[in-house]
Structure formats: C-alpha cells, structure tokens
C-alpha positions as a LaTeX table, in Angstrom:
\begin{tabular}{lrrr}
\hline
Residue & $x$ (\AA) & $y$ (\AA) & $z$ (\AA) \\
\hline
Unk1 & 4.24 & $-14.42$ & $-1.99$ \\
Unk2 & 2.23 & $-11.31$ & $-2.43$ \\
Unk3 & $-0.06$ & $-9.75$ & 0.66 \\
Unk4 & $-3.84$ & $-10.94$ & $-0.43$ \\
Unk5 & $-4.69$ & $-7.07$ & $-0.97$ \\
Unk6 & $-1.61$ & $-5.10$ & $-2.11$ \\
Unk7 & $-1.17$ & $-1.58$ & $-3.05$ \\
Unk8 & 2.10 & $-0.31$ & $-3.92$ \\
Unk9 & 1.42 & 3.60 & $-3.44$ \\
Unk10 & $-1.64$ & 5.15 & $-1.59$ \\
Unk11 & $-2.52$ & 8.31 & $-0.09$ \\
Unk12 & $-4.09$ & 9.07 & 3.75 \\
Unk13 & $-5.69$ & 12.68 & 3.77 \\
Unk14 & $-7.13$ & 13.82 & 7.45 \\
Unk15 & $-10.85$ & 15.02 & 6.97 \\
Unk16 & $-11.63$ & 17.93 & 10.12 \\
Unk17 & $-14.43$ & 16.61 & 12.55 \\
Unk18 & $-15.06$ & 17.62 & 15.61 \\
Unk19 & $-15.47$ & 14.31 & 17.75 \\
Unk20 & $-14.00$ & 12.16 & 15.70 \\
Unk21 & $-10.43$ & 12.01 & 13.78 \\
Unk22 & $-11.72$ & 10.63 & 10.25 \\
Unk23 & $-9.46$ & 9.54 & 7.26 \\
Unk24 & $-9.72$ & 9.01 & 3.83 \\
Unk25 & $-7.68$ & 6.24 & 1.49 \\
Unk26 & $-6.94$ & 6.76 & $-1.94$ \\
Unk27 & $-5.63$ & 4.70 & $-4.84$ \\
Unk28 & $-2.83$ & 7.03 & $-7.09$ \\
Unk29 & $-4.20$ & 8.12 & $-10.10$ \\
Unk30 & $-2.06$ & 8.04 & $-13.77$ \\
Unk31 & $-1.01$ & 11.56 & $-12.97$ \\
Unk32 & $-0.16$ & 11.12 & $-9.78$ \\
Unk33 & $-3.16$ & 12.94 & $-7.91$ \\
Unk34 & $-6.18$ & 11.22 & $-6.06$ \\
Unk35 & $-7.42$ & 8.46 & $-8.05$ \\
Unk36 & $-10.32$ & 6.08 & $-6.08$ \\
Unk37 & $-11.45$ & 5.91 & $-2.91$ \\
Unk38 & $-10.31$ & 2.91 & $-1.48$ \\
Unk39 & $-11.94$ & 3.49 & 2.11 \\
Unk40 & $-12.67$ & 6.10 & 5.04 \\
Unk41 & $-10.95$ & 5.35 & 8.65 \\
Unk42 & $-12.94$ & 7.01 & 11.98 \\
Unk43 & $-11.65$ & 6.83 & 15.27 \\
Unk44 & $-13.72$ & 8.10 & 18.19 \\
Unk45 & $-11.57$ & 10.63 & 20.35 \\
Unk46 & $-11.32$ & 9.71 & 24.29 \\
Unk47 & $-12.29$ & 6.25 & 23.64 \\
Unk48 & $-10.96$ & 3.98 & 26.59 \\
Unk49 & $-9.87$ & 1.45 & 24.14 \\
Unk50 & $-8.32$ & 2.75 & 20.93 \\
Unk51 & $-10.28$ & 1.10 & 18.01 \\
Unk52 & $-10.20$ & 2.55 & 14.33 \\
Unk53 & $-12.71$ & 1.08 & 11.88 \\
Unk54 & $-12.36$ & 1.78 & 8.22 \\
Unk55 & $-15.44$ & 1.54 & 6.10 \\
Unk56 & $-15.33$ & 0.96 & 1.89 \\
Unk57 & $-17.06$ & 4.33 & 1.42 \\
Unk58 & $-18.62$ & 7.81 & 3.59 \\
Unk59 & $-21.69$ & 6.13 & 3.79 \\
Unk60 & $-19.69$ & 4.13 & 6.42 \\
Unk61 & $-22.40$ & 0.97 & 5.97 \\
Unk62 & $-19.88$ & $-1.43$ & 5.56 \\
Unk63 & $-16.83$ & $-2.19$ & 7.33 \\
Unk64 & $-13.90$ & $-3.57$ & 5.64 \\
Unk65 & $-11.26$ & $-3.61$ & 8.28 \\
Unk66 & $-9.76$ & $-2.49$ & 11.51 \\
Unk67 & $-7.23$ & $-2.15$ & 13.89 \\
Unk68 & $-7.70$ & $-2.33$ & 17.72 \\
Unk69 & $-5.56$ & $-2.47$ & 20.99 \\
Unk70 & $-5.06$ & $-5.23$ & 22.76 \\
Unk71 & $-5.30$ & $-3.33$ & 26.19 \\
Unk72 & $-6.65$ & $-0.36$ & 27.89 \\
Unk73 & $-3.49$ & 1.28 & 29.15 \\
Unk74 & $-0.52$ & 0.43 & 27.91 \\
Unk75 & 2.62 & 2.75 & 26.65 \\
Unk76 & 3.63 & $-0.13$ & 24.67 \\
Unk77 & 0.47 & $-0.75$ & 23.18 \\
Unk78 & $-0.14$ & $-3.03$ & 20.66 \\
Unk79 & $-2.81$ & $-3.04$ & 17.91 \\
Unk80 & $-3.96$ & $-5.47$ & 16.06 \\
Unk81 & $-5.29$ & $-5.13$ & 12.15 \\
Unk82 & $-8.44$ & $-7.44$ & 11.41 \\
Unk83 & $-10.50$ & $-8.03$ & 7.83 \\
Unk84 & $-13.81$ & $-7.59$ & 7.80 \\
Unk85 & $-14.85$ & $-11.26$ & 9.04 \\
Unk86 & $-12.44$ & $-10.44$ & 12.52 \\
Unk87 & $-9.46$ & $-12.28$ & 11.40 \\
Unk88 & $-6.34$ & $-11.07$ & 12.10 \\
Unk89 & $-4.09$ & $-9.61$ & 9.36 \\
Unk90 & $-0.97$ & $-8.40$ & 11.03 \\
Unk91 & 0.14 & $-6.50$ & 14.41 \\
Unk92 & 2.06 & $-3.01$ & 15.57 \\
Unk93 & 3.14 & $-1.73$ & 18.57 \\
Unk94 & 4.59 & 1.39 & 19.59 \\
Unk95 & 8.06 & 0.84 & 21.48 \\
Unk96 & 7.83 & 3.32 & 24.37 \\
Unk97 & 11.37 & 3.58 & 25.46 \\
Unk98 & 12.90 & 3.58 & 22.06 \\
Unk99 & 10.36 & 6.65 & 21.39 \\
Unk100 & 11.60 & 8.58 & 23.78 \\
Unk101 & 13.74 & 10.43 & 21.18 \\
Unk102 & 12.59 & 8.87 & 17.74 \\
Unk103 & 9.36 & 7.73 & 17.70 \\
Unk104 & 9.47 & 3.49 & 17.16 \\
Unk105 & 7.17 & 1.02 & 16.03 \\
Unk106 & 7.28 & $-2.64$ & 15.29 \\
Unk107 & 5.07 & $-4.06$ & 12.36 \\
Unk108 & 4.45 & $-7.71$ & 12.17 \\
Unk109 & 2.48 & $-9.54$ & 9.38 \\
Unk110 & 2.44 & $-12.69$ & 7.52 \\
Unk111 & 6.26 & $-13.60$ & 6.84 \\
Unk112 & 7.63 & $-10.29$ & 7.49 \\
Unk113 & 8.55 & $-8.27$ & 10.42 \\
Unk114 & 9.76 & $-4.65$ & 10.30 \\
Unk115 & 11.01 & $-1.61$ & 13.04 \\
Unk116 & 9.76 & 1.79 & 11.46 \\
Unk117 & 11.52 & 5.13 & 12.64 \\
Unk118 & 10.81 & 8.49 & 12.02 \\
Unk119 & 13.77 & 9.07 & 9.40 \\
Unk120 & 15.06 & 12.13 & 10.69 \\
Unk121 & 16.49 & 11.95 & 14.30 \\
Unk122 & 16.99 & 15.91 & 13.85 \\
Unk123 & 13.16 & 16.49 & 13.15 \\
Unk124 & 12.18 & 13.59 & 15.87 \\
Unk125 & 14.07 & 16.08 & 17.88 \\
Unk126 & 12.37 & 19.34 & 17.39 \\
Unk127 & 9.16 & 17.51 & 17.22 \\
Unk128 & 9.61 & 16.98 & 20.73 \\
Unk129 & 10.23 & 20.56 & 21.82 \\
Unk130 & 8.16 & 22.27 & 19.54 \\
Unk131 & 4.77 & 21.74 & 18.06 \\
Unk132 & 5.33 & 23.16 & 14.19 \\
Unk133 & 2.34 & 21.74 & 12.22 \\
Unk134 & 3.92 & 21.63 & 8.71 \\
Unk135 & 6.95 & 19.98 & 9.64 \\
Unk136 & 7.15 & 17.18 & 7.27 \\
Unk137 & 7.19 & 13.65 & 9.43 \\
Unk138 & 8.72 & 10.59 & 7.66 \\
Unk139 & 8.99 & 6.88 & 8.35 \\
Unk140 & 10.50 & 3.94 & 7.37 \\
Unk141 & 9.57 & 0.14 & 8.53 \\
Unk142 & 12.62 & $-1.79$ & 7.48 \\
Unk143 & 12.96 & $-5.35$ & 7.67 \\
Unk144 & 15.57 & $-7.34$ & 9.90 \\
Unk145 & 17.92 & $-7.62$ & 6.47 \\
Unk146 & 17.56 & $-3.86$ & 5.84 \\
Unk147 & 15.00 & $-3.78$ & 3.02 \\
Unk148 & 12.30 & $-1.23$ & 3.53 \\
Unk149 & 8.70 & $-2.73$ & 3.62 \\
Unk150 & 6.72 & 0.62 & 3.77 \\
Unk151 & 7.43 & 4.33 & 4.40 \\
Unk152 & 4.84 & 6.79 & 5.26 \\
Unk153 & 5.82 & 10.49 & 4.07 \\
Unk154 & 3.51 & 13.48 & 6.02 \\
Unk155 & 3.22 & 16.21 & 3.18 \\
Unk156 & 3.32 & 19.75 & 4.62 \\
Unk157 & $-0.11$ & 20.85 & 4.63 \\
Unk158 & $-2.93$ & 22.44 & 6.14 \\
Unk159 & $-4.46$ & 19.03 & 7.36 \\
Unk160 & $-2.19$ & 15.94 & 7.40 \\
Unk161 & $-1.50$ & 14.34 & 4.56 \\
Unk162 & 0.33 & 11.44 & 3.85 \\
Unk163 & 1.87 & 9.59 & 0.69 \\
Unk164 & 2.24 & 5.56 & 1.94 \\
Unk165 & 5.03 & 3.86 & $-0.23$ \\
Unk166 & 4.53 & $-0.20$ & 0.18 \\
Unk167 & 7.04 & $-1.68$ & $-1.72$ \\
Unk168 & 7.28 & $-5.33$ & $-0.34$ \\
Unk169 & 4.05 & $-7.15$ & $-1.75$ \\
Unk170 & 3.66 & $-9.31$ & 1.26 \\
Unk171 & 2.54 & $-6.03$ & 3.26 \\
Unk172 & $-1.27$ & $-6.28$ & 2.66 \\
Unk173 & $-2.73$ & $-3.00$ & 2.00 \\
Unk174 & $-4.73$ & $-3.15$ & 5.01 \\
Unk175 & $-2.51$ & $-3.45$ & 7.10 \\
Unk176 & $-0.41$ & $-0.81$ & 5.61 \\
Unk177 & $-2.94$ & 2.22 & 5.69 \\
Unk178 & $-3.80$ & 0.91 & 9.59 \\
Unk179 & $-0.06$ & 1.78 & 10.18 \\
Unk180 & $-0.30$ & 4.41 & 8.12 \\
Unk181 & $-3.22$ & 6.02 & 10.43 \\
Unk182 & $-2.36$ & 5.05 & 13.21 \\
Unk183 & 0.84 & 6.63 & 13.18 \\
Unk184 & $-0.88$ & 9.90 & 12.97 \\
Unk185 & $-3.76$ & 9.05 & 15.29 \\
Unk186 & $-2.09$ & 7.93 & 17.67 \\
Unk187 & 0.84 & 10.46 & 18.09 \\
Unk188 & $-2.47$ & 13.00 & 18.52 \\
Unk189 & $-1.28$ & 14.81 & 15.36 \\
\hline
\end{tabular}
C-alpha cells in the first residue's frame, strides 16, 4: 500500500539565516536538477523544545506539516511527524548509545519500521574527531528484513545539501524529508 504522499527522489538544500536553520524541498526535475518546490522547513535555534514546521512555499502562510519532540530533554529523543490538521504521520528517535560511534536512528510509520545508520563507520569515525564540512554524510534506514526504505546522501558543498532516495512507497514523503532534516538539524550540522 503506497504512503498517502509519496516521492521517490527529492532534494533538501540548507538556506543561511541567522536565527533560524531554514530548508528548502524540491521535487527532481527530467534532468535531474531542481524541479518544484515542494515546501520550506524553519526551525528556531535554542528553542527548549525542538519543533520544525514546514510551510508549502517562502511566504511561509501555510503550514503543511511538522515534526516535534515529545520531551524537553531527552538524548533519546523522539519526534514525532504531523500533517497539517495535527495528525500523526510517523515517529523517529535518535538512539543515544548506539550513536556513540555511528550515529542511529529509528523510523517508524504506517506498516514499516526501519534503523538508519550513517553508512560509513570510517567517516562516522572521523566525524567525531574532526569537524571537516564537506565530508560527504550518508544514511540508510533499512527495514527489519534488510530492504532499504530511504537513504539520505549529504552532497559536498558549501551549504548542506542532500539528495533523499525513498524507495519503499509506504514511506510518506512527509515523513521522509522530516527525517531527512532532522538528521541535519539536529546533529547541529
């Protein structure tokens, strides 16, 4: 059964602002580049509860969907994705002690569940000791079974840059570019 919204390929570009970490969503064009906008992520920085709202264009009028923590403080935090009415659309956590040497997350959505690692235990690694902004940062959410449900690929570039590969259809495209963000916004990158 395919996700309700489902994108196979998107892309998650960084936008610089200074008190806010902002992100925009595009659709793959033909040729492979930026084809449409499909929405604009803003998270405030130093809020006490992490919340990142995306909104259907820069005007920002109208929200479309979100992802928020379910506590204050927590090193296993979870975060929860919601439409635009507030319902809930799937779940990820980070998995503190797993990430102490390769960053973990688990992903949970509507008849799937998935464990994404950064691909490279060498780069998770270096990561770790040194702080090398174009080193390329890869990961894969595979399910129980092996198959991978969605991999997010950091392109080396000035700002971050990512290319999100989805291709399980029951991973709603929401969900997928809140994992997709949050892995960079919430590993400070």
């Amino acid at each position: 059964m395919s996700a309700p919204m489902y994108l196979p390929t998107f892309y998650v570009r960084q936008k610089f602002a200074m008190t806010t970490n902002r992100y925009e969503l595009y659709a793959v064009a033909p040729d492979g580049g930026f084809g449409q906008l499909m929405g604009v992520a803003q998270q405030k920085r130093l809020a006490f509860k992490e919340e990142v709202v995306f909104f259907s264009d820069e005007s920002r009028s109208r929200r479309v969907f979100s992802f928020k923590a379910r506590s204050v403080m927590d090193l296993n935090a979870g975060y929860d994705v919601y439409d635009e009415n507030g319902v809930q659309l799937g779940f990820f956590r980070k998995d503190f002690k797993a990430s102490l040497l390769r960053s973990t997350f688990h992903l949970e959505g509507p008849g799937y569940t998935a464990v994404g690692q950064e691909r490279s235990q060498a780069v998770a690694l270096i990561r770790r000791f040194m702080d090398i902004p174009f080193l390329p940062i890869h990961f894969d959410f595979t399910d129980p079974g092996g198959q991978v449900l969605l991999s997010s690929e950091r392109q080396a570039s000035v700002r971050d840059r990512y290319t999100v590969s989805v291709p399980d259809p029951r991973v709603d495209f929401r969900v997928a570019a809140a994992v997709a963000v949050g892995l960079d916004a919430l590993m400070q990158r």
